[in-house]
Structure formats: structure tokens, C-alpha cells
C-alpha positions as CSV (number, residue, x, y, z in Angstrom):
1,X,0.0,0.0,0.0
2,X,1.5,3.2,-0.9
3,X,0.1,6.3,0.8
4,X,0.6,10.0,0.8
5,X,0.6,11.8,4.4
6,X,1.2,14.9,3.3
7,X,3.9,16.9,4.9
8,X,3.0,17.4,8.3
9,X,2.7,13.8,9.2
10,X,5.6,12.8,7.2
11,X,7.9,14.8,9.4
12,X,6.2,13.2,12.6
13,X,6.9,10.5,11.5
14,X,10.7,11.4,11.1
15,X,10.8,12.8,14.6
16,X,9.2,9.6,15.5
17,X,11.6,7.7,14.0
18,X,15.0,10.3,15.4
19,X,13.6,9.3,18.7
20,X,14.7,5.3,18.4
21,X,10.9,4.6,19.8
22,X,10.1,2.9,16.8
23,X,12.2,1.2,14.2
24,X,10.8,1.9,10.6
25,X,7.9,4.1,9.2
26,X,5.4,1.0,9.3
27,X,5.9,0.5,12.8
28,X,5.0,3.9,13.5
29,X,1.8,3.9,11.1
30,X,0.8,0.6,12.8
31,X,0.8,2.1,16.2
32,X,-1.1,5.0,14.8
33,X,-3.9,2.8,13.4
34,X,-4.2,0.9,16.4
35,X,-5.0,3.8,18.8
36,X,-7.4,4.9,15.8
37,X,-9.1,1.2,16.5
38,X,-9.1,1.6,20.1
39,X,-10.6,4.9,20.1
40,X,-13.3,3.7,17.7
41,X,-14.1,0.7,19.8
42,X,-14.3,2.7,22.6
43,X,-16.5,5.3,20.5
44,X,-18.8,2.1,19.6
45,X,-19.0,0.6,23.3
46,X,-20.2,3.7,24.8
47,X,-22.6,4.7,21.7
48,X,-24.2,0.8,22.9
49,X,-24.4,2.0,26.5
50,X,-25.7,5.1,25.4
51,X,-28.5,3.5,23.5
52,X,-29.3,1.4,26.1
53,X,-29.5,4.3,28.9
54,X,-31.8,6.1,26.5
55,X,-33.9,2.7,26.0
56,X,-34.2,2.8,30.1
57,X,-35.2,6.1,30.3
58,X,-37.7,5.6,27.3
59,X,-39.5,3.0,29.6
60,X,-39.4,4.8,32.4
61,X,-41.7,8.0,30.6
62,X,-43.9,5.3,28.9
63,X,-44.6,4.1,32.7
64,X,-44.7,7.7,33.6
65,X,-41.5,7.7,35.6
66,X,-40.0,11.1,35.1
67,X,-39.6,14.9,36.7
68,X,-40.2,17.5,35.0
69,X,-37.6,19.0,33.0
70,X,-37.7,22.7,33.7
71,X,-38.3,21.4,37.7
72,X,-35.0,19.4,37.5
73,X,-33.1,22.6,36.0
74,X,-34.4,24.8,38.2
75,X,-33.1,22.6,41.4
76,X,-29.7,22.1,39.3
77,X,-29.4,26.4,39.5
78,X,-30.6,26.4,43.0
79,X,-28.0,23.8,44.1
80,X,-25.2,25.6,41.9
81,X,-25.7,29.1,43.1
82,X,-25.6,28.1,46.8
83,X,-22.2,26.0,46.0
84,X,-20.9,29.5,44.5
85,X,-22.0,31.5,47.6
86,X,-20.4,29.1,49.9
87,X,-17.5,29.2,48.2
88,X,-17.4,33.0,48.1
């Protein structure tokens, strides 16, 4: 495969290299698509635990198991401004 970083990354990958960290420019684009991989897992598990809090929550206001959103906000100012004046 034969691909074109552009400048930028191509000098990275020199200082990469100038370092002795990694031994050729493959080793150094390997690394780089595996963090990519692990960040996209990652990404992936939490968009699944996401959907499945949302799913929950969905129940809950089908079974009429909520607050009331401007009630909850409102509590969330009152408990913030009384941190701030505490602190102050």
C-alpha cells in the first residue's frame, strides 16, 4: 500500500523515528492505526451503552416515571448558586 501523508505527518513520523521509539515508518503507522481502532471501539461501546440508557429512560416515561424538565433545572441552579455563595 502506498500512501501519501502529506507533509505534516511525514515529518512526525521522522521525529518519531530520530527518537529510536520505533524502528521503521510501518511500525510507526501501525501504532497510529491501532490507537485509531481503540478509540473507535471505545467510541462504539459507549454509543451501545448510550442506547441502552436512552432505551431505560424511554420505559421509564412510557410508565410515567420522570420529573419535569424545567423542575429538574431549576433545582440544578438552585444547588449551583448556593455552591458559588459558599465558596465566596
Amino acid at each position: 500500500m502506498n500512501v501519501n501523508l502529506g507533509t505534516v505527518l511525514d515529518n512526525f513520523i521522522a521525529e518519531l523515528l530520530n527518537t529510536g521509539l520505533y524502528q521503521s515508518q510501518s511500525e510507526v503507522v501501525r501504532e497510529g492505526l491501532r490507537l485509531l481502532k481503540e478509540r473507535e471501539d471505545l467510541k462504539n461501546l459507549r454509543l451501545v451503552e448510550l442506547r441502552k440508557e436512552i432505551a431505560i429512560g424511554s420505559e421509564q416515561a412510557d410508565r410515567g416515571e420522570f420529573v419535569d424538565g424545567e423542575e429538574a433545572f431549576a433545582e440544578i441552579r438552585r444547588r449551583s448558586a448556593g455552591r458559588k455563595l459558599s465558596k465566596g
